[in-house]
N, C-alpha and C positions, 0 to 999 in steps of 0.2 A: 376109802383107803386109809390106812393107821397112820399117822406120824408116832417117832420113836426121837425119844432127845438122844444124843448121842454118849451120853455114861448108859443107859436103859439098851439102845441098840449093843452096843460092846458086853454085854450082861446077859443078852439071851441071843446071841451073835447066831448060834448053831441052830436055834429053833426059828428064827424068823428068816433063814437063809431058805429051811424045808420047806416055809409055807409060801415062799416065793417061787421056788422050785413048782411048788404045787397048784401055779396059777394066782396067787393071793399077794400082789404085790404092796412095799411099804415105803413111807420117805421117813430117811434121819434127816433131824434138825438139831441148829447149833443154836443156843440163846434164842428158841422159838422158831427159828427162821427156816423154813425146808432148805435142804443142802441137796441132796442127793436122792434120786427113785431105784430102790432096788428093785430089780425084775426078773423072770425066768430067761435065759437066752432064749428061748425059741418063740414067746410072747412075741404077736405081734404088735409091730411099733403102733403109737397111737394115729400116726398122719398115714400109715399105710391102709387103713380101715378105711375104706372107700362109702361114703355116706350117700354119695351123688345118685337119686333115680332107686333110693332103698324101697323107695313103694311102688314102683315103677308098674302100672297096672289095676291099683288096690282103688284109685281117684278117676273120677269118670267126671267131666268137666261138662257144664251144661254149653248146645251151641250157640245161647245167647247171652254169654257169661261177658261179652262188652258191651252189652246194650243193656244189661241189668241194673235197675234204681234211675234210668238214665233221664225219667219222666221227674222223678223226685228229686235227683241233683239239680235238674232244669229249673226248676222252679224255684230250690233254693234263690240262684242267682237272680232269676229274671220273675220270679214272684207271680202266682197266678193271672192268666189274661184272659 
């Protein structure tokens, strides 16, 4: 995403409104500092994006996936017997 200083945002005001319109969102900054994120209204908001369970399917989990390494961690502790 572009940062724009804010004399540069005011300078091409008209062009960086359409490419937000058009999915391509940008932040003006004042003295470096982001101030504001311009975006399309109908852009979904970033916390609405539901990330929970996005592979949900794709990961197939072995059924000894607690008992794995479980001989080598042992032994770390308690040292060959």
């Amino acid at each position: 995403m572009r940062t724009y200083n804010m004399h540069e945002a005011k300078t091409h005001l008209s062009k960086l409104v359409a490419q937000a319109a058009d999915g391509e969102p940008f932040i003006i900054a004042r003295s470096g500092k982001p101030v504001v994120k311009v975006m399309a209204l109908d852009a979904p908001a970033a916390d609405a994006v539901q990330r929970l369970g996005f592979m949900a399917g794709e990961i197939k989990t072995p059924e000894d996936f607690n008992r794995m390494g479980a001989s080598e961690i042992e032994n770390s502790f308690a040292g060959d017997k």
